[in-house]
Steps between C-alpha positions, in 0.01 A plus 500: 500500500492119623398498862654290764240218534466219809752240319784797465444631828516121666810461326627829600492402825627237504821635360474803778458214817843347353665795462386727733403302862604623691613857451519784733367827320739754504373761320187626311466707208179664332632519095171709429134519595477054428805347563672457787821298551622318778869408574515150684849368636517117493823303602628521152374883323305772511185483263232743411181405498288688282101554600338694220081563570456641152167467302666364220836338633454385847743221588756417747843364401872554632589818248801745465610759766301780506614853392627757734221733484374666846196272636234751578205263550301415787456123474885452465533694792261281713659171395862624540353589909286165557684244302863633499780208668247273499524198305285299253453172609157387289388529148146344486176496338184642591213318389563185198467689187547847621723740373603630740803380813573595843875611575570397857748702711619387857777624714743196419432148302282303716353814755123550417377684218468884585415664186287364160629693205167397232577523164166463284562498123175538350525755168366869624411341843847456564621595866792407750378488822696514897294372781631444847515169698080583548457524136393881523647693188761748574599608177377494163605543138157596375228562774193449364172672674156320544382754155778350297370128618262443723560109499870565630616819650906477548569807791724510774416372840221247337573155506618366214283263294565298208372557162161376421498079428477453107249276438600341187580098541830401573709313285566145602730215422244284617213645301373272143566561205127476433381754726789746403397464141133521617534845721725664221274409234143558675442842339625478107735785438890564487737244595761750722205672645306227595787386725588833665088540554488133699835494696729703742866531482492554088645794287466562116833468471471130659234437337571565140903325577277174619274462183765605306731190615173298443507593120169723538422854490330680792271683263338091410160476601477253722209310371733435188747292681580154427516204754876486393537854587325542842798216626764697333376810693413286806861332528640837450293641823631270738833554396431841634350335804823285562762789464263731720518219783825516426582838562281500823745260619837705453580275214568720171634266292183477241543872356746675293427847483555684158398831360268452208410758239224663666641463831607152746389149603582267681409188462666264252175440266573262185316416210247232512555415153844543471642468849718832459487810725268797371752708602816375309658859406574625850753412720422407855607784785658385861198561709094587527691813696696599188236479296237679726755821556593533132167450352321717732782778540515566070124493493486770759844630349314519155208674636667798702744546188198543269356740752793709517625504174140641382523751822852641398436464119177735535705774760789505257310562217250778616833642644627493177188644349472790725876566470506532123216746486700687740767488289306586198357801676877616590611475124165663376662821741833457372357491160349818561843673628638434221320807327620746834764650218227530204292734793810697601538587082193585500513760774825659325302494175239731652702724684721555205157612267301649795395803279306261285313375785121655456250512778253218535684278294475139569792389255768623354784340232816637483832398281747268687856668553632165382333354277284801337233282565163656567396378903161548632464606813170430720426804768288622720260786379467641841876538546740757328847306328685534761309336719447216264890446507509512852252214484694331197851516742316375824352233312889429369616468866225284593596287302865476564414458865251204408814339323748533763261337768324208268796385317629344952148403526504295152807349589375382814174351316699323276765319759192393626330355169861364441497340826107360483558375181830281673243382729219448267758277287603286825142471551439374174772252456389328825137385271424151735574286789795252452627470872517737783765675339244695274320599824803604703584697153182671532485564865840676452331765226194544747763586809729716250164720353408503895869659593443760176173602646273354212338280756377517781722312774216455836727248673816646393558162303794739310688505841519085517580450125443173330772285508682579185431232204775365253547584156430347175842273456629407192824345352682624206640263223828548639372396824489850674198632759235696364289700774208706404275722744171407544395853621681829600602359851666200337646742205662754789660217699611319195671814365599678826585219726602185308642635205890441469801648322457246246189488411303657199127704594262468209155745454298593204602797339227728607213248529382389860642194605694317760886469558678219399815403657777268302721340799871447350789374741836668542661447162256380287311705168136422384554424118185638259288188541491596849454843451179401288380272737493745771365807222209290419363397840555918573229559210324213582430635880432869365245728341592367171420129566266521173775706250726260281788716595574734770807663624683426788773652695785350705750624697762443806284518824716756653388749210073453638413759737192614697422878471405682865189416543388291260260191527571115550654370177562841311858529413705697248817400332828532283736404275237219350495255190188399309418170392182374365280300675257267376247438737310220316835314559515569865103418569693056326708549802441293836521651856636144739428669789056592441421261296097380599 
């Protein structure tokens, strides 16, 4: 993940003094155990600034509103009762080259400064920071105790102190080209690490954009460099220079932030040879704040989906494991019911021939009344015949009574397969990060498994659902909505709730899979092209995504019911049609509303 270096964060301020000063803080939320997010009033809007302290994505840019979640955390809590109505009237630097910026709150614009709010973006080190007007700490993200660092202990009621001085040279507009070339090139080795190892304020992400706009690559050594080459490289470092004065000034006219492949930059590098941009193929976005939030939010996004699809894929399936042996065991005893009536024959068989019974015998075969079939009959040598029967007719009833009270409990073990395997299938069809969509998506699956009681739900995070997610949207050739669940939440409220007189409910005939819904206005009739279009996308987003063919029903939504009982997205139905759906055809089709 591309960290926020010094030039992003300079420029990122910049943006926040001339949108944000001044603002009077209205309210503070804590999203989860890094991020916290401030809403600021100015004269115009309410923004919300987003501080996030994480190892890997600490920044701080003006993001979306937070969810409503309950705020449980301490440091929240503290800012909300220090900081709260006051209003932030400085965004400054600490130290030249330091990551890190001091939030200044006042009473009004132009009282003196009452509270620092210090915002240090340093990888793992990260921290935010309130001291008082004395600069003693108050609160802290992260406190860290003299074992964790004995250099810099952050605890409340110290005074604050700023991160250790880096003692790499500064870069300078003034400094020669012949002693920049001299201190990068003093100890052979790698051209992008021989500039990170001699100066402050670089990145590797900097680095490697600069020598790429100088027609090099980092990995050059740097003894290998031409005199042409070092003023290529050279001209392109104090164009840095000049758009990082720049940007200290308030003026950010010399970037144009972009996403790139591997992640963002932002300043305008071209070509030495050519005199084009490096970055040709991606469009500019409105802002370093735009960029920051969307960059850093899908990275995090991408990382909490992977986590939890793993952590529900894994519970679903040893579920799903465990249930079927159940289920196996159940039909092993039903299995074994099934002879009850062959015991019970057996018992009448011996009655009827008791005077052939001798003592001590431990088998006997006798002729079938049926059949005329000899039957061999196992007994017990200690027992007389009619004892045996008697044991032959109590092991008949046994077994009737094991029927009558497995064939409930199979039934029950099988809804819930049934219903696991619905899950299982959402779970599956939701395979990567394209927007936050996918994570709501998944989030809504963790809550509903949490509600059935196959998770456990510590902060009752099933009695504040997520905020419901939309469905995959399609249009039909006649122009007609397509809406397809995403999970069983979506697949209840889309056949329950939204669902109209008009329109046509599509499933897979007895394969897992979600509910489609075909929207029709008053008066108008899907023709067969339409009808395909909407069988094909039903496969598609089934069980039977890999069969060529597979069949799927479709009916009038008032004929889709939900048994007592029964568990999100399980429905039955009547008075169906069957069409085939290909769902090679429906994986060709394109879904406007997630595309990446």
């Amino acid at each position: 993940m591309q960290p926020v270096d010094f030039t992003t964060l300079t420029a990122a301020c910049g943006e926040l003094r001339n949108f944000l000063l001044p603002a009077r803080l209205e309210q503070v939320i804590q999203r989860d155990r890094h991020t916290i997010c401030l809403a600021l009033r100015t004269l115009k809007k309410r923004h919300w600034l987003t501080i996030s302290w994480h190892p890997q994505a600490a920044c701080i840019c003006i993001g979306d509103p937070p969810p409503r979640t309950p705020d449980t955390f301490t440091f929240s809590d503290q800012l909300r009762h220090q900081i709260g109505g006051f209003a932030l009237v400085g965004i400054e630097a600490l130290a030249p080259w330091e990551r890190a910026i001091d939030l200044q709150f006042a009473q009004r614009p132009g009282d003196p400064i009452l509270w620092h709010l210090y915002v240090e973006i340093m990888g793992k080190r990260s921290n935010v920071i309130l001291a008082n007007q004395e600069n003693q700490i108050v609160t802290t993200a992260h406190q860290v105790n003299e074992k964790q660092s004995s250099v810099r202990p952050v605890l409340t009621g110290q005074p604050y102190e700023r991160p250790p001085a880096l003692t790499d040279p500064a870069p300078s507009l003034t400094e020669q080209k012949s002693r920049w070339q001299e201190r990068v090139a003093l100890i052979p080795g790698n051209l992008g690490q021989q500039l990170l190892k001699n100066y402050r304020g670089l990145s590797t992400h900097l680095v490697k954009s600069m020598i790429e706009a100088a027609g090099l690559n980092s990995d050059r050594a740097t003894e290998s460099l031409t005199d042409g080459e070092w003023d290529r490289l050279f001209q392109r470092w104090q164009e840095w220079l000049h758009i990082l004065a720049q940007l200290s000034q308030g003026d950010l006219s010399g970037i144009e932030p972009r996403f790139t492949e591997t992640g963002y930059n932002l300043i305008p590098w071209k070509n030495a040879e050519t005199d084009a941009t490096i970055f040709p193929d991606y469009p500019n976005t409105k802002s370093v704040q735009e960029i920051l939030n969307r960059y850093y939010s899908d990275r995090l996004n991408q990382q909490i989906f992977q986590q939890l699809h793993h952590q529900l894929g894994q519970k679903v399936k040893n579920l799903l494991t465990k249930l079927r042996i159940k289920a196996q065991g159940f039909r092993d005893r039903l299995q074994q019911s099934d002879d009850a009536e062959a015991y019970r024959e057996k018992g009448d068989l011996l009655m009827a021939y008791l005077h052939e019974w001798q003592p001590g015998m431990d088998s006997i075969t006798l002729t079938d009344f049926t059949t005329g079939e000899p039957v061999k009959i196992a007994l017990e040598p200690d027992k007389n015949a009619v004892q045996n029967a008697q044991k032959l007719y109590k092991k008949h009833q046994k077994l009737k009574r094991s029927r009558i009270a497995v064939e409930p409990l199979l039934a029950e073990v099988q809804g819930e397969i049934d219903y696991l395997e619905q899950v299982e299938l959402a779970i599956a069809q939701i395979d990567r990060y394209q927007n936050h969509q996918d994570l709501s998506a998944l989030e809504e699956i963790r809550d509903e498994l949490m509600q059935q009681g196959y998770l456990p739900d510590p902060d009752r995070r099933s009695q504040n659902q997520t905020p419901v997610t939309d469905f995959h949207r399609y249009l039909s050739p006649s122009g007609f909505e397509i809406l397809i669940g995403r999970n069983n939440r979506q697949n209840d409220r889309l056949s329950f709730r939204l669902a109209g007189d008009y329109d046509l409910w599509f499933h897979t005939q007895e394969i897992a899979g979600s509910h489609t819904l075909l929207r029709l206005n008053p008066g108008t009739v899907a023709d067969d092209a339409d009808l395909q279009y909407a069988a094909d996308l039903t496969a598609y987003y089934s069980r039977g995504r890999q069969s060529e063919q597979v069949p799927v029903v479709y009916t009038k939504p008032k004929y889709v019911y939900k048994p007592k009982g029964a568990k999100p997205g399980m429905v039955v139905y009547k008075h169906e049609r069957i069409i085939w759906g290909r769902p090679q055809e429906g994986s060709k089709r394109k879904d406007p509303s997630f595309s990446p």
